[in-house]
Backbone as a ProteinNet text record, in pm:
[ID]
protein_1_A
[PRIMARY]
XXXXXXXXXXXXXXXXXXXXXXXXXXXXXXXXXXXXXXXXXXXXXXXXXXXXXXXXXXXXXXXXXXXXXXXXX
[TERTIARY]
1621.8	1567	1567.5	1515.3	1523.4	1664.2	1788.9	1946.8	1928.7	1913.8	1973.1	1925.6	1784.8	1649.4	1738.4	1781.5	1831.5	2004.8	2026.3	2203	2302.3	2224.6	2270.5	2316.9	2452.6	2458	2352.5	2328.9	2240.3	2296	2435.6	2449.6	2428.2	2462.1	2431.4	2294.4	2186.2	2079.3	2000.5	2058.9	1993.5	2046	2148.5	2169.5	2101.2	2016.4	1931.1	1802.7	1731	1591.8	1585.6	1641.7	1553.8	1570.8	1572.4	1549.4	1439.5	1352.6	1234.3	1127.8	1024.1	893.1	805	735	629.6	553.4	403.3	328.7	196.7	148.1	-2	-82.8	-125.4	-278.8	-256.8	-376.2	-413.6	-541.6	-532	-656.1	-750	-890.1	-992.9	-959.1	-853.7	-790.3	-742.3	-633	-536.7	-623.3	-730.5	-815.9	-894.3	-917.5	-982.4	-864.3	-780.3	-625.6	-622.8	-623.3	-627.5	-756.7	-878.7	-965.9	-947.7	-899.1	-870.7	-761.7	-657.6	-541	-561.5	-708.2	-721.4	-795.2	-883.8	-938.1	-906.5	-752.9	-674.8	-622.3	-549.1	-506.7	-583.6	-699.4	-811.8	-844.3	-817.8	-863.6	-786.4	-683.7	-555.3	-493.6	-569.7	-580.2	-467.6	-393.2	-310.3	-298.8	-417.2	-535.7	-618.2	-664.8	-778.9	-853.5	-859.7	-938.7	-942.1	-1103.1	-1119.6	-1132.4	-1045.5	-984.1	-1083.3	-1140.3	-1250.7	-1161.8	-1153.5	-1085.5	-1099.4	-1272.1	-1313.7	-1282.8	-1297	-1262.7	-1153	-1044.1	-892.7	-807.6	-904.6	-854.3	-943.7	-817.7	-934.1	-928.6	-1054	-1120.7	-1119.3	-1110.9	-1151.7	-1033.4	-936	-810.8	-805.4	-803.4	-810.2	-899.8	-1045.1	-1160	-1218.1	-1147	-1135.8	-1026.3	-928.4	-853.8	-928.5	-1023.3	-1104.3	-1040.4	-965.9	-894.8	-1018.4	-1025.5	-1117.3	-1092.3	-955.9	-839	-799.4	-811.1	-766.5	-800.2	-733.4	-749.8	-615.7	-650.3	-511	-551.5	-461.5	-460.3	-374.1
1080.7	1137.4	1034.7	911.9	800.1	751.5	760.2	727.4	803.7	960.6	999.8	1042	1006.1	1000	803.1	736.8	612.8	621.3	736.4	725.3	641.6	657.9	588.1	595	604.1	614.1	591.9	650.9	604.6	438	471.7	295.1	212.8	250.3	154.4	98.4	238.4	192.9	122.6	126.7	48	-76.5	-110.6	-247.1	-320.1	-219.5	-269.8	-278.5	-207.5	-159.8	-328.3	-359.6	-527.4	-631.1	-573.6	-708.5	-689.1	-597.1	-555	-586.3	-641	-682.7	-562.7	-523.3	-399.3	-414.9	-517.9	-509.2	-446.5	-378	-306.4	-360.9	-468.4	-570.6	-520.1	-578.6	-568.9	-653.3	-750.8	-815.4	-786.1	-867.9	-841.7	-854.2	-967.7	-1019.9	-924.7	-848.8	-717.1	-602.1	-571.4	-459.5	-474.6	-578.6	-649.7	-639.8	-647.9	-640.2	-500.6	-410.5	-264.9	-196.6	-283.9	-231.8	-243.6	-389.5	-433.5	-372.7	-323.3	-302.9	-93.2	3.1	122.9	128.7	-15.8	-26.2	-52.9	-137.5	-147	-60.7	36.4	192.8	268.4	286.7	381.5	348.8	195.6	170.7	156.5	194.8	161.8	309.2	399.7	561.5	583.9	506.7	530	675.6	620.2	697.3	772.8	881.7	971	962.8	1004.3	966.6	858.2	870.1	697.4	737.4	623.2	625.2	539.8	609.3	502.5	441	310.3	249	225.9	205.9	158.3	253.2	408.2	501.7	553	499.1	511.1	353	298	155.9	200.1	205.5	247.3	188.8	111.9	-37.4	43	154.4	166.4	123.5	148.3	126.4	-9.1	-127.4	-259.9	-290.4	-247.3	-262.6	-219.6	-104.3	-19.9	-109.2	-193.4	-263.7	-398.8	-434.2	-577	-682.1	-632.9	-713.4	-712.1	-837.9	-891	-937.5	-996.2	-1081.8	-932.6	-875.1	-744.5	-555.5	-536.3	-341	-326.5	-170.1	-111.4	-3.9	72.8	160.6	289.3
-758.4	-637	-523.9	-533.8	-423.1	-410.3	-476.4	-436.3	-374.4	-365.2	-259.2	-166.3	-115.6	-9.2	32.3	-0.5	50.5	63.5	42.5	48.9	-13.8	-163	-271.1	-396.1	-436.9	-580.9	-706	-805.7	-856.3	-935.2	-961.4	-1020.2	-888.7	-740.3	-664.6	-632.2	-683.1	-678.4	-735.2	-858.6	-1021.7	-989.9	-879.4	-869.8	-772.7	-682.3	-550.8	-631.6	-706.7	-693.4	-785	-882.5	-901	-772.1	-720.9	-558.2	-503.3	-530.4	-485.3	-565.3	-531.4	-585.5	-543.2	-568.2	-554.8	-606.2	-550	-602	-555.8	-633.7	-633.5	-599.1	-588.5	-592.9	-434.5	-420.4	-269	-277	-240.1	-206.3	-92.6	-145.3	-50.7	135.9	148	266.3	350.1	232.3	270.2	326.1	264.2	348.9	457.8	460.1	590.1	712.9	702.8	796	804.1	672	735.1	787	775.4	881.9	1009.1	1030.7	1191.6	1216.5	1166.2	1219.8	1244.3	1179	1166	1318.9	1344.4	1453	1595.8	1532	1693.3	1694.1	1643.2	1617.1	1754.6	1685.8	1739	1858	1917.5	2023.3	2134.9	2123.6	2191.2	2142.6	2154.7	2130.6	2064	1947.6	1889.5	1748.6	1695.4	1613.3	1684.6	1701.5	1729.8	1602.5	1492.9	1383.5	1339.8	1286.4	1221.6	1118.8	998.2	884.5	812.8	677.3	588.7	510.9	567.6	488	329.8	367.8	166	54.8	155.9	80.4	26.5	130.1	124.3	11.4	-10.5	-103.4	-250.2	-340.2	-442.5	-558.9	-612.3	-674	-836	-858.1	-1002.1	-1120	-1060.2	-1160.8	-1178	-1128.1	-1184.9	-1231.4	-1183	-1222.1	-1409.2	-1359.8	-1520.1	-1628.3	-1594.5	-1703.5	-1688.7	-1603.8	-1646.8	-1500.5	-1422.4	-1333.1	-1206.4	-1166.9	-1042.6	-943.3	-938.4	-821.1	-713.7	-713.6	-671.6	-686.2	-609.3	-630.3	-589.8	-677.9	-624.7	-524.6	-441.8	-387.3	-447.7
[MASK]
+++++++++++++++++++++++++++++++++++++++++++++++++++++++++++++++++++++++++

């Protein structure tokens, strides 16, 4: 489905997709950036709605395997 949403063979794609790191964590740092960055949004009337961030970052899935360095979304 993503070769050809990227205009890609699927062998051409199986040869791109290990160049990509994708990682889940999101640190405490990282949400702090998407508060400020939901807030310059909103203020610079980019955003009309304000977005809960804490609610939109969600802590149970790492939390639930024992992980503390991070959340996932």
């Amino acid at each position: 489905m993503i070769a050809s949403d990227v205009k890609l063979t699927p062998e051409q794609f199986s040869k791109v997709l290990p160049k990509f790191d994708y990682v889940i964590v999101v640190r405490p740092e990282h949400v702090e950036e998407l508060k400020k960055t939901e807030e310059f949004l909103r203020s610079h009337e980019l955003s009309k709605n304000p977005v809960d961030i804490d609610a939109f970052v969600d802590t149970r899935y790492l939390k639930a395997v024992g992980l503390s360095r991070g959340v996932c979304i």
